[in-house]
C-alpha positions in Angstrom: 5.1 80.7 -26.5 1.4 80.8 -26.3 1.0 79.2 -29.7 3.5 76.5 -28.7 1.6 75.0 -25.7 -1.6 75.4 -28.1 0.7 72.9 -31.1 1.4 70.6 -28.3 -1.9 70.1 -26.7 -3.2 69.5 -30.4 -0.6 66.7 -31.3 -2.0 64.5 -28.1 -4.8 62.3 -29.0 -6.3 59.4 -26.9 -5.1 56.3 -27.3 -8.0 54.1 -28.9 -7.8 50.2 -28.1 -9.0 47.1 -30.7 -10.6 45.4 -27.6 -12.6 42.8 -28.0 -14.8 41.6 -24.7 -17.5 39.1 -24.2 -19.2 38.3 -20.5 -21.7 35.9 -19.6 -23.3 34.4 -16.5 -22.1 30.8 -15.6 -22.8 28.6 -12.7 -24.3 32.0 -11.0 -21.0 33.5 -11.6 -20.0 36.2 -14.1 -17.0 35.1 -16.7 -15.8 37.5 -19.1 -13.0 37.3 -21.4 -11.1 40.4 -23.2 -8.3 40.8 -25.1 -7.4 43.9 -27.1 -6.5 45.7 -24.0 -3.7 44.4 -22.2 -0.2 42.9 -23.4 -0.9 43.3 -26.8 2.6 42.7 -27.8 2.1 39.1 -26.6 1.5 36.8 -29.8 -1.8 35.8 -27.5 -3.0 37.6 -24.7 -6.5 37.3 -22.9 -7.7 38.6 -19.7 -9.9 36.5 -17.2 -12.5 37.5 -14.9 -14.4 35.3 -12.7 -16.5 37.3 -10.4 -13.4 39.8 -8.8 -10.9 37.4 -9.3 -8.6 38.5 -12.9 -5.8 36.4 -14.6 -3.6 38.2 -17.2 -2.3 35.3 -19.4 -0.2 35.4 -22.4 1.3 33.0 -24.8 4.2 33.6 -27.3 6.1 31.4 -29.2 9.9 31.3 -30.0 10.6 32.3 -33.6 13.5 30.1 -34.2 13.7 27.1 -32.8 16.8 24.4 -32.4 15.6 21.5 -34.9 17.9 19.4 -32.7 15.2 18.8 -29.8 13.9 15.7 -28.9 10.5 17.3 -26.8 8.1 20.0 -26.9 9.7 23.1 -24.9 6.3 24.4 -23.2 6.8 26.1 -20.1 4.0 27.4 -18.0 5.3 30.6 -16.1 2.8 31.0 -13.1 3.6 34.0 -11.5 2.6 35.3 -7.7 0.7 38.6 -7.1 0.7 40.3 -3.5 -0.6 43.4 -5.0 -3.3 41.3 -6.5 -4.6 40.2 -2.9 -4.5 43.8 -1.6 -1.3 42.3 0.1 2.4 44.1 0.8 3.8 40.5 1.5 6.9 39.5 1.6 9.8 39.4 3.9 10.9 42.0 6.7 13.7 43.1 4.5 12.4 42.8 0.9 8.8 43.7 0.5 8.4 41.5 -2.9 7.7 38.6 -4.4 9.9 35.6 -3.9 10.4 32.1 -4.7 7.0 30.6 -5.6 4.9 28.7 -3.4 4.0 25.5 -3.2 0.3 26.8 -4.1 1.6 28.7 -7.5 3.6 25.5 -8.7 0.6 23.4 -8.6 -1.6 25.9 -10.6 1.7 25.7 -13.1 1.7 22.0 -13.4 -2.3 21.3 -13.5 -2.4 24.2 -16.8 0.6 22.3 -18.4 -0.7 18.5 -17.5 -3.9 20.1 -19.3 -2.2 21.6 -22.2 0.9 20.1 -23.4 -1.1 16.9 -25.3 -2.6 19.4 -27.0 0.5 20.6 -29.3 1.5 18.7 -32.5 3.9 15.9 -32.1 7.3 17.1 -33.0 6.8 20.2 -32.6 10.1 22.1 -31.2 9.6 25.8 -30.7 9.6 27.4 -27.0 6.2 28.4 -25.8 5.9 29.7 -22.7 2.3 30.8 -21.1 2.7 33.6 -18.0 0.0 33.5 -15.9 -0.6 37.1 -13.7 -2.6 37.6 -11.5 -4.4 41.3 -11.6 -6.9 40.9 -9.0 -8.0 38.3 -6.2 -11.2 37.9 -4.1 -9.9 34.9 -1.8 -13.2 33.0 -2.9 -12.4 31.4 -5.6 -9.9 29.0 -6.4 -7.7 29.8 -9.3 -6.8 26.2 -11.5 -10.1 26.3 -13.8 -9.1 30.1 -14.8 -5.3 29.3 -15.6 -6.2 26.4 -17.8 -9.4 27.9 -19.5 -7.9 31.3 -19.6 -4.1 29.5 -21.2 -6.3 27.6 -24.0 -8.0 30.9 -24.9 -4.2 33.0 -24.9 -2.7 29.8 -27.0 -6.1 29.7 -29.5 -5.4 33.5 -30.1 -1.8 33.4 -30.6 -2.5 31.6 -33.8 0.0 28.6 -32.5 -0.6 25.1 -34.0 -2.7 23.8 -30.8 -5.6 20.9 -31.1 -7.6 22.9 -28.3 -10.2 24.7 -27.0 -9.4 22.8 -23.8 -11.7 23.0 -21.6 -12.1 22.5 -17.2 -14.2 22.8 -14.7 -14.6 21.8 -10.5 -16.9 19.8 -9.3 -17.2 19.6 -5.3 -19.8 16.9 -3.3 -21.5 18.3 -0.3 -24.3 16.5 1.6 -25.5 14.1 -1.5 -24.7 17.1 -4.3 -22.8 18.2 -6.8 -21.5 21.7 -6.5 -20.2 23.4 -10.3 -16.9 24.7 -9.6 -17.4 25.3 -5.9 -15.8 27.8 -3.8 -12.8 28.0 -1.3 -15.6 27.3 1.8 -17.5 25.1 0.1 -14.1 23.0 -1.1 -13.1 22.9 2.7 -16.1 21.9 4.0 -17.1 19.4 1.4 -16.5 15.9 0.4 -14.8 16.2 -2.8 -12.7 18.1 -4.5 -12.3 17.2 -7.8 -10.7 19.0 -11.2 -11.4 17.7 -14.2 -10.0 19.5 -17.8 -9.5 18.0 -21.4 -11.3 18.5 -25.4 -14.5 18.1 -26.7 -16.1 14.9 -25.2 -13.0 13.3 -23.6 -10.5 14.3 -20.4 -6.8 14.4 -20.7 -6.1 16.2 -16.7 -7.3 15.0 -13.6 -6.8 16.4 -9.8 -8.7 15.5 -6.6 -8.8 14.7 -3.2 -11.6 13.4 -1.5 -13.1 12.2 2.2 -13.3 8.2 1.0 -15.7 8.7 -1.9 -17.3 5.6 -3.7 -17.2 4.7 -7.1 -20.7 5.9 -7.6 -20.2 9.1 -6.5 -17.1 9.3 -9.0 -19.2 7.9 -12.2 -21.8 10.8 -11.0 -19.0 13.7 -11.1 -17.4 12.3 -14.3 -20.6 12.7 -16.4 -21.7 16.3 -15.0 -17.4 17.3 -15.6 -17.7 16.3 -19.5 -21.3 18.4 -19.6 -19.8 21.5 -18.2 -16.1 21.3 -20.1 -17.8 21.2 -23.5 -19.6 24.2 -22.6 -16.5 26.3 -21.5 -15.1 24.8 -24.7 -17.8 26.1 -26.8 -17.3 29.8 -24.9 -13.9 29.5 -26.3 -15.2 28.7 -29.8 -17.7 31.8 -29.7 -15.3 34.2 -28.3 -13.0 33.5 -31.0 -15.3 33.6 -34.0 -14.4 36.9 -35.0 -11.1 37.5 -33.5 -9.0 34.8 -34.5 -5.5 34.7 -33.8 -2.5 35.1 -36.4 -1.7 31.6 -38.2 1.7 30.9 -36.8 1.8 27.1 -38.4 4.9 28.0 -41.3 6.9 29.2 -38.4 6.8 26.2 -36.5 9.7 23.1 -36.8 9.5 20.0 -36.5 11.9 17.0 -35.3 10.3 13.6 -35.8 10.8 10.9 -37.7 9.0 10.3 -40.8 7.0 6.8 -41.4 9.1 5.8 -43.7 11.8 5.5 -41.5 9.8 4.0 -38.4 9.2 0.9 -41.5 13.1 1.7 -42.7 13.9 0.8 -38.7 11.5 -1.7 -38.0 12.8 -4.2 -41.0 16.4 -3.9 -38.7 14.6 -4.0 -35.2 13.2 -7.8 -36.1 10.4 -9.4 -34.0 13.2 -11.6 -32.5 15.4 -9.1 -31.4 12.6 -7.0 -29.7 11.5 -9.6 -27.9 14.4 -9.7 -25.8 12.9 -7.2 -24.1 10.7 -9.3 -22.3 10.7 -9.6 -18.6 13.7 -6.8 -18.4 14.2 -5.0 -15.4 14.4 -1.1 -16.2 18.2 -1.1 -16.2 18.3 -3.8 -18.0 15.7 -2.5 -20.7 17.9 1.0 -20.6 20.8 -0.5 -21.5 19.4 -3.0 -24.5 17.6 0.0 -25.6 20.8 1.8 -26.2 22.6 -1.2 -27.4 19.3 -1.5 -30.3 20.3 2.3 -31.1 23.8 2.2 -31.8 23.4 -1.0 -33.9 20.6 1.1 -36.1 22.6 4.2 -36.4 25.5 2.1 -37.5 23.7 0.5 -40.2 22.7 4.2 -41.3 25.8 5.9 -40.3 26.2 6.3 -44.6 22.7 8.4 -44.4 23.2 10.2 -41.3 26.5 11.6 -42.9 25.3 13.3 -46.0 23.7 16.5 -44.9 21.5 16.6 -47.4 19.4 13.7 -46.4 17.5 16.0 -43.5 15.5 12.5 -42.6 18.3 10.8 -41.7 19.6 12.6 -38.6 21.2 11.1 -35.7 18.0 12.3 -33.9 15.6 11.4 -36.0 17.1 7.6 -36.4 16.9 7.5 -32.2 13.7 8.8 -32.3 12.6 5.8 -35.2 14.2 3.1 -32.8 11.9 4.1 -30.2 8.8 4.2 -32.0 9.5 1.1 -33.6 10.4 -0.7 -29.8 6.8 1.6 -28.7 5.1 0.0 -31.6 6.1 -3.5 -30.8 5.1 -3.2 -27.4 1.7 -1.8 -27.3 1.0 -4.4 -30.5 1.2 -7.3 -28.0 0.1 -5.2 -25.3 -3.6 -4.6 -27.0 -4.0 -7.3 -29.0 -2.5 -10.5 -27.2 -3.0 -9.0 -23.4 0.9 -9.5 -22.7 3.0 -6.9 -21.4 6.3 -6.1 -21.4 6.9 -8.5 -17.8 4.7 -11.1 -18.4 1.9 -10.1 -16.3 -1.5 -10.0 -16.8 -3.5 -6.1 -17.7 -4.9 -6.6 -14.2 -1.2 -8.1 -12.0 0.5 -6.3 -9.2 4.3 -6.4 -9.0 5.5 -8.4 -6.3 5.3 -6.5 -3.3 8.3 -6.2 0.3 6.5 -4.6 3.2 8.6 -3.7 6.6 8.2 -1.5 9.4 10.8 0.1 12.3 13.7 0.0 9.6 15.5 3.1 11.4 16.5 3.4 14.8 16.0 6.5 16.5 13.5 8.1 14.6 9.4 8.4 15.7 8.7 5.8 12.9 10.1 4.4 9.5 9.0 2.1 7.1 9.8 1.2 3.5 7.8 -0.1 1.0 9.1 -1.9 -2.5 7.4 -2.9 -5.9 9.5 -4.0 -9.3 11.7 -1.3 -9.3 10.9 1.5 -6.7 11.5 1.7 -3.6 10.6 4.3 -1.2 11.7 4.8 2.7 8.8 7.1 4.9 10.2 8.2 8.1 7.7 10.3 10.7 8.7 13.2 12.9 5.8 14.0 15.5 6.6 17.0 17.9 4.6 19.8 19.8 1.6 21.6 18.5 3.7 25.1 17.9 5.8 23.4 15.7 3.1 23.5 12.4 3.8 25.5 9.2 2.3 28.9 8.4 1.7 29.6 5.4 1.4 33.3 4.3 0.9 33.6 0.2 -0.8 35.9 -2.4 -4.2 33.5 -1.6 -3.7 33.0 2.3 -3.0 35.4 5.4 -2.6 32.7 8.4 -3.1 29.5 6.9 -1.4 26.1 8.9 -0.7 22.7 8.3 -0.4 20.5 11.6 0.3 17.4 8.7 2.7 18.1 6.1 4.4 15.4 3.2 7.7 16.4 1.9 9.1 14.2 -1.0 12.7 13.4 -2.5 13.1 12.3 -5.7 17.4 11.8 -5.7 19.3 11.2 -8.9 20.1 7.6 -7.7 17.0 7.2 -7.6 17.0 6.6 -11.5 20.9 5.7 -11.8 21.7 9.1 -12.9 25.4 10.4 -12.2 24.4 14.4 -11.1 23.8 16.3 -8.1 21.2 17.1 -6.0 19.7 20.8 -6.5 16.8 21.8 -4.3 13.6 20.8 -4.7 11.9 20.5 -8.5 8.4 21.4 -9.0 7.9 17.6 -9.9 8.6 16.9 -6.2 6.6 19.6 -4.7 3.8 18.1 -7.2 4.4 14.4 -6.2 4.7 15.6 -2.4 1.5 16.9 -2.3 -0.1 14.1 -4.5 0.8 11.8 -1.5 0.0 14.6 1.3 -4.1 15.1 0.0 -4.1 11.1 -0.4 -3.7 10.6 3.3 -4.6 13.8 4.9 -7.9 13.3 5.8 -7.1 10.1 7.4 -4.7 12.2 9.8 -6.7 12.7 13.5 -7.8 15.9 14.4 -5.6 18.1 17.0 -8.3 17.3 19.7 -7.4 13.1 19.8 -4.0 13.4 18.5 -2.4 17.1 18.9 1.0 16.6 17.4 2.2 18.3 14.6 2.9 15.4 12.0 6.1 15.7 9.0 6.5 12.6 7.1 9.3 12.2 4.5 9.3 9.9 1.9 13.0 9.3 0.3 12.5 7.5 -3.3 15.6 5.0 -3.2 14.6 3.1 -6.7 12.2 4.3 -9.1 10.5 1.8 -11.4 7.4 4.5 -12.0 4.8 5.6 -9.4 7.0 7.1 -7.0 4.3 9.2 -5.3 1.7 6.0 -4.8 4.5 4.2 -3.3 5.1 7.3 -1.2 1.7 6.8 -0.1 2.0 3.0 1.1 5.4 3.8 2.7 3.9 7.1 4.3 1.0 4.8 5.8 3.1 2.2 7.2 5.5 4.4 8.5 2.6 6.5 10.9 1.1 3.2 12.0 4.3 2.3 13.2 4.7 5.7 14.8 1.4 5.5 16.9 -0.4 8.2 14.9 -4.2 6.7 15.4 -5.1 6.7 11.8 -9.2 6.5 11.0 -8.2 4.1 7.9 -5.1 2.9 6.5 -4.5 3.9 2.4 -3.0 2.8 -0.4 -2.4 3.8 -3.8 -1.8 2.2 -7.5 -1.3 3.9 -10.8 -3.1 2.7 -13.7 -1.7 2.9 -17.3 -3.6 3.2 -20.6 -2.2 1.7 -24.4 -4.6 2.5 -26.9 -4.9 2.5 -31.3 -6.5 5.3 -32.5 -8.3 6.3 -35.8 -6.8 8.8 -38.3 -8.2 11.6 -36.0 -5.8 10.9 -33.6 -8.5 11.2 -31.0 -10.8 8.3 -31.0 -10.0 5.0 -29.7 -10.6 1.6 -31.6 -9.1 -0.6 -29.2 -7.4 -0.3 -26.0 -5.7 -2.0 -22.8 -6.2 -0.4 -19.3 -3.1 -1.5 -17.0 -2.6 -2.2 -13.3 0.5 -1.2 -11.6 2.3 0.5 -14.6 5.7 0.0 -15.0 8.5 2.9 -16.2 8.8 1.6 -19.6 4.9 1.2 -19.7 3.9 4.6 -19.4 7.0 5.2 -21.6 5.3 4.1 -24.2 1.9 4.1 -23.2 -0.4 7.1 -23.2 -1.9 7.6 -19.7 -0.6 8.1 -16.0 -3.4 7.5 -13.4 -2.9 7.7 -10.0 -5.5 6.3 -7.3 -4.9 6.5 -3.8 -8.0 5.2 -0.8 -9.0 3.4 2.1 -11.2 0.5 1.8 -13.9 2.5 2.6 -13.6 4.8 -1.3 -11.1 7.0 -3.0 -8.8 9.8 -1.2 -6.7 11.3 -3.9 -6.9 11.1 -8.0 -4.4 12.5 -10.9 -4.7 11.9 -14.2 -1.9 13.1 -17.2 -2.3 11.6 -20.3 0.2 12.2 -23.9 -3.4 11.8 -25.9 -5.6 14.5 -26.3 -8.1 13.2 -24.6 -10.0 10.0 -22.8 -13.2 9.0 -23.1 -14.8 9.7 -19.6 -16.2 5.4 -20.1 -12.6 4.6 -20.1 -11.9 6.8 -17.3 -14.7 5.1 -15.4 -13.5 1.8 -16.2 -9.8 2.5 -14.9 -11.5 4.0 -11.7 -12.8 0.7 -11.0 -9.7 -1.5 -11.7 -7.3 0.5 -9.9 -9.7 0.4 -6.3 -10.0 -3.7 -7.2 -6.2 -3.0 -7.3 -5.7 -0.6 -4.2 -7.5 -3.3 -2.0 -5.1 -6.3 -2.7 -1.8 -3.6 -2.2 -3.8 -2.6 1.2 -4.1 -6.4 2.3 -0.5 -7.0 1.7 0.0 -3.8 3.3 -1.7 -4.6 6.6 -0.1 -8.1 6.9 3.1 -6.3 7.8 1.2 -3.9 10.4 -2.4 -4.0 11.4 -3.5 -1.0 12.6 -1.7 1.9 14.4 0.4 1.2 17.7 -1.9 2.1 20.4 1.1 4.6 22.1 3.7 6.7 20.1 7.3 5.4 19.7 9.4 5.8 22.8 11.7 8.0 20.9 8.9 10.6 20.5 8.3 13.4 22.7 5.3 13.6 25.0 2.2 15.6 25.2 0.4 16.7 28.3 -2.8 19.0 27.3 -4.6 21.1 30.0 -6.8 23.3 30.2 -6.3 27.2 32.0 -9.1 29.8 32.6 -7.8 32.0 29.9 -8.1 34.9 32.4 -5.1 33.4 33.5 -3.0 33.4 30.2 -1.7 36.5 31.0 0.0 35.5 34.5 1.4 32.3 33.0 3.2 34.4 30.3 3.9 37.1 32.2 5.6 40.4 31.2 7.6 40.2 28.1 7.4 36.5 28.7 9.8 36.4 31.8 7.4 33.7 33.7 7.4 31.6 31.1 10.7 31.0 30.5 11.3 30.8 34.1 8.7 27.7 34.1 10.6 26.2 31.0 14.0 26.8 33.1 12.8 25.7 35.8 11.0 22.5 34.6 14.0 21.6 32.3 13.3 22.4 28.9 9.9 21.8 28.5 8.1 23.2 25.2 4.7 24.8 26.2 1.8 26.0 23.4 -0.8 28.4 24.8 -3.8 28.9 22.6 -6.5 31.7 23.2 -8.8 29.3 24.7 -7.2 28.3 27.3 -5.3 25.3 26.3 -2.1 24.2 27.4 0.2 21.6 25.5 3.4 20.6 27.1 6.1 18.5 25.0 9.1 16.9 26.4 10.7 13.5 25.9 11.0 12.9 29.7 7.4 12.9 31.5 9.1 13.9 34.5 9.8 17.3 33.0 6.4 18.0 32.0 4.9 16.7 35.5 7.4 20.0 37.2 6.2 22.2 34.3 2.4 21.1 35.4 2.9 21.7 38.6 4.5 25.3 37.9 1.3 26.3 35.6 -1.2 25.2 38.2 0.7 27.5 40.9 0.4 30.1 38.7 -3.5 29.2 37.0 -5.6 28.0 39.8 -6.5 30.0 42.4 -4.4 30.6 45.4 -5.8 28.3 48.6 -6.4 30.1 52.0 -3.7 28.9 54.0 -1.6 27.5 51.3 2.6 28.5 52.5 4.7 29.5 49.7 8.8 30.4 49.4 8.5 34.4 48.6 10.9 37.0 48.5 10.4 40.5 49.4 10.6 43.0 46.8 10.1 45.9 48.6 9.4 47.5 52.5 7.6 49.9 54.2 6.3 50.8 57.4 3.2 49.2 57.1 4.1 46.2 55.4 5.8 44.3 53.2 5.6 43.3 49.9 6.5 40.1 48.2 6.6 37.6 45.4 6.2 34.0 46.0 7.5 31.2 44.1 4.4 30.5 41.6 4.9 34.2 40.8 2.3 35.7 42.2 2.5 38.2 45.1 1.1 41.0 47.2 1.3 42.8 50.8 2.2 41.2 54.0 0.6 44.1 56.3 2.5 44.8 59.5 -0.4 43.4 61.4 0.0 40.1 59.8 4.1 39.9 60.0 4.4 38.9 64.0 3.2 40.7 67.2 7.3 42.1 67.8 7.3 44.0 64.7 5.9 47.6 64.7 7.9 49.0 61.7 8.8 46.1 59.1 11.9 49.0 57.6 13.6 48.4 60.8 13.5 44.3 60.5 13.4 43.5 56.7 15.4 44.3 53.4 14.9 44.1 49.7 15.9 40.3 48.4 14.9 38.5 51.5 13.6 35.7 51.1 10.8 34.4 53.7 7.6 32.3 54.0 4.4 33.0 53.8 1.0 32.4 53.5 -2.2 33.3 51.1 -5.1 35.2 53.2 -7.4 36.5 50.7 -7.8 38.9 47.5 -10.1 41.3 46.9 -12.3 42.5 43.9 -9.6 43.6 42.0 -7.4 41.0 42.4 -5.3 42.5 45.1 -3.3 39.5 47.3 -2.6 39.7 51.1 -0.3 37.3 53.0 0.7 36.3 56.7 3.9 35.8 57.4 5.4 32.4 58.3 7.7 30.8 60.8 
């Protein structure tokens, strides 16, 4: 038995690990990167540390792949971490992680917007990047990590990928730049901006901003590139001797060859293309479909024999649209005209209108080409904002909150409607940063604010449209505004050299149209007041940008903003100097918070005797003292006033009350009046005929009476009345 446990304990041996870890001090923080240690299953799989903040993040690619697909299958699985955060979290009855928040879907989309121009065109196998987060210090904000750290995990899996990419933060705080700032810093500065992309150009942007300038922008751009290509060359070094697998023979491909582009291009003549022209997108849709069929017809002998693998049904479709994208951006670049006639730097015609719903605290829709979008504002009592309790936040609140719906009408599509898509959430809070530091602060307007924005038509830039819509709407509703925004999107159609990267010749477009940035190459999103820019977002289906085109489309889409603003304002000029008569009321006043305590009362029972009493009214005390009061009818707040005040301010030396006696004894009685307060009528003070208040009074009686005086600790004495 002995020489058993003795075999045993010989056969265990330590487990030794191939890891591989380099750490270096940037922009006074600590980064490190490993891999060797952790998931090592994972085709790629790299750990991130950025001072106590960890990311686990791991990329794997499918190993079959359905040939069939039309797009590259790249999901970015951004997963929440209580534990992380030191946090239990959850709900009451299941102490786990749920549904991701709104916080964790952004992180997902700004790694993906970063990533996905990255992969080879036509590629078709599933990769999919988890992002985990092993450790958080509530200092730093987590988007550089997740796209730095998912370039590094898809480098080392070996997967066909044009990367390093590479990110960084830039915030602007009393005239300078801060290099990837912190949670404090972000909140308390002026700009917030996130910039990621290759070697010497940007392919993501993110930002919002207090009304920045131009100048300030050009600044942030230059000092972005500077840091980006050294995170890239981080990558690069880390790499060097750790390589991942070459995974390039597993990969397939669906995309059609050039021959048949030229094969398709001979069918789809100049004269038939043009056609196009001045389409609405319905329109286009359909005569796109129409141009389809009648090239799949003519090659319907091809697509039948199986052995001819370039002739697929697919691949013809995909041929007919790169020949239609190739026509387009020809004329487009090189003779200025676009698809609808306009001009590169031409606005859409623009419809304006304000009060379009009854009923509701404000409404207003806002129209341009093909999209449409209806803004409706709900204002109601300060109690009524949303916490927010995630992996990153304990008690965080938003008073002003955007929420957008993107329906399947919207685009003419026959389906249902299934809960909110990550694209909305995205869009929705695109359009929230654009106008949320425009929004008053609780002290000159204290009502919690929701605005809805309900896309009707989309004809592209849903979100910016949102914006107008969301602007008008709140001027209309009364909410006092400090400056009224707009918001364009700016499109890009560029030739490159054989590269694939840099640009001979390119078009920057105003007010980009659905089939534009169909086949175009760049989605930018500007939203401001007159006064500078509020919110940016950048996506891109190049690899990259050039930061002096990025600059350039900066400028056109403010010279852009400012003509949709002065349409705008032509319709409304400035906020409504009172809320709508269909929203509530606020009273606000102000209680020694001494008194808090009285006004709530024991298990809240005075409280809801005031709202009973008043008829309804909601009341919000904070610690401070402040009280807010919100009912429709003023009326009702004025008897809720007038309730508190009893109850607040100190009792008056002869005031007379309506009390009830709640219990007797010889020497007195004692009562409680109407405000809620009470204390001892003493048998001296009750009437010269009564010697023994047991024999005169009972429980539940109700009398009058009034104050005397209170001593030091707060005991009350009465004199009976009448």
């Amino acid at each position: 038995m002995v020489f058993l446990e003795h075999y045993y304990e010989a056969m265990i041996t330590q487990r030794q690990f191939s890891e591989h870890k380099q750490s270096r001090k940037r922009w006074d923080h600590q980064l490190t990167f490993t891999t060797g240690k952790m998931a090592v299953i994972a085709d790629g799989a790299i750990t991130i540390q950025f001072d106590n903040n960890m990311l686990l993040i791991t990329s794997v690619m499918s190993k079959e792949a359905d040939a069939g697909k039309d797009f590259m299958p790249l999901m970015i699985e951004w997963r929440e971490s209580y534990a992380a955060a030191g946090k239990i979290g959850g709900w009451r009855f299941r102490k786990r992680e749920g549904k991701p928040s709104d916080d964790v879907v952004l992180y997902a989309r700004l790694t993906d917007r970063s990533l996905r121009p990255m992969f080879p065109k036509g590629m078709v196998n599933d990769v999919v990047i988890t992002v985990t987060p092993l450790a958080l210090d509530g200092f730093q904000d987590l988007g550089v990590m997740s796209i730095i750290g998912s370039s590094l995990a898809t480098m080392k899996a070996g997967i066909p990928f044009a990367g390093p990419v590479g990110a960084v933060r830039i915030g602007y705080k009393d005239g300078d730049y801060i290099i990837n700032p912190s949670l404090e810093q972000i909140a308390t500065g002026q700009m917030n901006l996130l910039v990621a992309g290759p070697k010497d150009n940007v392919n993501m942007v993110e930002c919002d901003a207090h009304e920045v300038s131009d100048e300030i922008l050009a600044g942030a751009w230059d000092i972005a590139q500077e840091h980006i290509n050294q995170s890239i060359q981080r990558q690069v070094d880390f790499l060097k001797d750790r390589p991942g697998e070459d995974k390039s023979s597993k990969v397939v491909y669906n995309k059609a060859s050039k021959g048949l582009v030229i094969r398709v291009e001979a069918i789809l003549t100049e004269e038939k293309l043009t056609e196009f022209k001045r389409l609405n997108k319905e329109e286009f849709g359909e005569m796109y479909i129409d141009l389809g069929n009648e090239v799949i017809d003519a090659a319907k002998e091809m697509i039948a024999d199986e052995k001819n693998e370039e002739y697929t049904k697919a691949k013809v479709k995909m041929a007919v649209f790169q020949a239609l994208k190739n026509n387009i951006r020809k004329h487009t670049i090189h003779d200025s005209v676009r698809l609808d006639g306009r001009k590169t730097s031409d606005i859409r015609p623009l419809y304006c209108e304000v009060d379009t719903l009854p009923s509701v605290h404000g409404s207003a829709i806002f129209r341009r080409g093909d999209t449409q979008v209806l803004s409706t504002v709900t204002l109601w009592s300060p109690g009524d904002v949303q916490l927010k309790d995630t992996m990153e936040l304990d008690d965080g609140v938003d008073r002003y909150m955007h929420h957008y719906n993107f329906p399947p009408y919207s685009t003419n599509e026959a389906r249902g409607i299934r809960g909110v898509g990550r694209r909305e959430i995205w869009h929705g809070k695109l359009a929230e940063k654009a106008l949320e530091y425009m929004i008053p602060l609780k002290e000159i307007f204290p009502y919690t604010i929701r605005v809805v924005s309900e896309c009707m038509g989309s004809g592209w830039s849903t979100s910016m449209w949102s914006v107008c819509a969301s602007t008008l709407s709140l001027m209309s509703s009364g909410v006092p505004l400090k400056a009224p925004v707009s918001g364009i999107a700016m499109g890009l159609m560029t030739e490159l050299a054989d590269d694939d990267i840099t640009v001979n010749k390119y078009q920057v477009l105003t007010d980009i149209m659905g089939t534009e940035d169909f086949t175009g190459d760049m989605d930018f999103k500007i939203a401001g007041t007159k006064n500078g820019v509020t919110a940016l977002q950048l996506d891109t289906k190049l690899k990259g940008i050039p930061v002096s085109i990025i600059k350039e489309s900066v400028i056109k889409g403010n010279e852009g903003r400012a003509q949709i603003l002065d349409f705008m304002l032509q319709t409304i000029a400035e906020p409504r100097k009172e809320v709508s008569d269909n929203a509530p009321t606020i009273h606000v006043m102000k209680i020694n918070p001494s008194k808090i305590k009285e006004v709530i009362g024991k298990w809240g029972e005075t409280i809801d005797k005031i709202i009973e009493k008043a008829g309804g009214v909601k009341i919000d005390i904070e610690d401070d003292g402040m009280v807010f009061l919100t009912h429709k009818d003023k009326d009702v707040i004025a008897r809720a006033v007038e309730l508190i005040k009893e109850i607040a301010e100190d009792m008056e030396i002869g005031k007379v009350f309506d009390a009830k006696i709640t219990r007797v004894e010889k020497y007195g009685v004692f009562i409680t009046c109407s405000n809620g307060k009470g204390g001892l009528i003493h048998v001296s003070n009750i009437g010269q005929w009564v010697s023994d208040p047991t024999t005169r009074f009972k429980e539940g009686e109700k009398i009058k009476a009034s104050f005397l005086s209170s001593d030091e600790k707060g005991k009350m004495a009465f004199k009976r009345e009448g």
